[in-house]
C-alpha positions in Angstrom: 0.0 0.0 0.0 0.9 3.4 -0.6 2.1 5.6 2.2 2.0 9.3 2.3 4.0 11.4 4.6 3.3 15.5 4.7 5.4 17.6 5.7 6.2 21.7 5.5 3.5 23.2 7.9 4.5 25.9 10.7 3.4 28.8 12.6 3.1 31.8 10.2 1.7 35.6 10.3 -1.0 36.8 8.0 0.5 37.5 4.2 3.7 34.8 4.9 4.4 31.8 2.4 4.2 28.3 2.9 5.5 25.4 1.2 3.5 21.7 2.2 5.1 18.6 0.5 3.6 15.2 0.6 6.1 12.0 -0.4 5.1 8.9 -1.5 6.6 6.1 -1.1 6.4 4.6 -4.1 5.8 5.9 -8.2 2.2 6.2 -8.8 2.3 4.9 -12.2 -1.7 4.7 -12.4 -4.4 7.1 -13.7 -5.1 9.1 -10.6 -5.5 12.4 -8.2 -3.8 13.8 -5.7 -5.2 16.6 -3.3 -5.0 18.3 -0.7 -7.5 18.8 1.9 -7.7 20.8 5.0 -9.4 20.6 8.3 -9.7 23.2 11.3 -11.0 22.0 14.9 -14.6 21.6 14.6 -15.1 22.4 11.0 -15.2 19.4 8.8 -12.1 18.3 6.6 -12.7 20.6 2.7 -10.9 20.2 -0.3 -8.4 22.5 -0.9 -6.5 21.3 -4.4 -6.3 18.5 -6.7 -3.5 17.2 -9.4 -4.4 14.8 -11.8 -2.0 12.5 -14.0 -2.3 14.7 -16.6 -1.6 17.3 -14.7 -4.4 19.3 -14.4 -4.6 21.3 -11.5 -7.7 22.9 -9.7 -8.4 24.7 -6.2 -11.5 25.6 -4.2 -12.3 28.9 -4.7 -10.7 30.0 -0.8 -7.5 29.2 -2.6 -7.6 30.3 -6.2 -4.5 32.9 -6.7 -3.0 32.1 -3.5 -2.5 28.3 -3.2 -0.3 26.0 -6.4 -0.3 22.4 -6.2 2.6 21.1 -8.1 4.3 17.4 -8.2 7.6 16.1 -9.0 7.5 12.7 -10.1 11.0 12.0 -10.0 11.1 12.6 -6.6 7.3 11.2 -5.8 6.0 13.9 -4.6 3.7 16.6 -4.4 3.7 20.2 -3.1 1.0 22.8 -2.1 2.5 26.5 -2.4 0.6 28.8 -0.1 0.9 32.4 -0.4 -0.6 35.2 1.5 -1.8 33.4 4.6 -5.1 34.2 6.0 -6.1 32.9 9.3 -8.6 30.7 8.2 -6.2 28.7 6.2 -5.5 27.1 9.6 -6.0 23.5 9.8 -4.5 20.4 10.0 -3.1 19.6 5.9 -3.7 16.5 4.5 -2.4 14.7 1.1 -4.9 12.0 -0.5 -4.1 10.2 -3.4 -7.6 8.2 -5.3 -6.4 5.8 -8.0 -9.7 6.7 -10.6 -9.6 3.3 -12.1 -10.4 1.8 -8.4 -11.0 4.0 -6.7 -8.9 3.2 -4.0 -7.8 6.3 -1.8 -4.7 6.9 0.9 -4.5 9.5 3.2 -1.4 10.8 5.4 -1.1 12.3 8.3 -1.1 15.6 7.9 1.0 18.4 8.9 0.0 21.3 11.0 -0.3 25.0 9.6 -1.1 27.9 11.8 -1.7 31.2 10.8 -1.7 33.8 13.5 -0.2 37.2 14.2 
């Protein structure tokens, strides 16, 4: 099975940049997408970005112009760029990847982001 490990979260003030990274630990060599997907204490877990094989890209509206998902397949991984912080980007940052074919989905961890001045 596929494991996902995130990494890149951190305390930051309104307007600062994050960089979130999620590694596989193998090459997805299948049709599928990954995301990201965010979750603040009580407020349930929302999609944030998405990545498909193909490499099209698309973001919930909270993150258009601020937020690029990107993926380097030589190093099996994936990356969420986060500019110009807001406070309610707080949450807990989570990578899924969904094989389309089966349907089968993984989930990591997630790394912590704060946003706080």
């Amino acid at each position: 099975q596929v494991q996902l490990v995130e990494s890149g979260g951190g305390l930051v003030q309104p307007g600062e940049s994050l960089r979130l990274s999620c590694a596989a630990s193998e090459t997805i060599d299948d049709i599928y997408a990954m995301s990201w997907y965010r979750q603040a204490p009580g407020n349930q877990r929302e999609w944030v970005a998405r990545i498909t094989t193909t490499g099209r890209t698309d973001y919930a509206d909270s993150a258009k112009g601020r937020f690029t998902i990107s993926r380097d397949n030589a190093k099996n991984t994936m990356y969420l760029q986060m500019n110009s912080l807001k406070p309610e980007d707080t949450g807990v940052y989570l990578c899924n990847l969904r094989f389309l074919r089966t349907s089968q989905t993984y989930w990591g961890q997630g790394t912590q982001v704060t946003v706080s001045s």
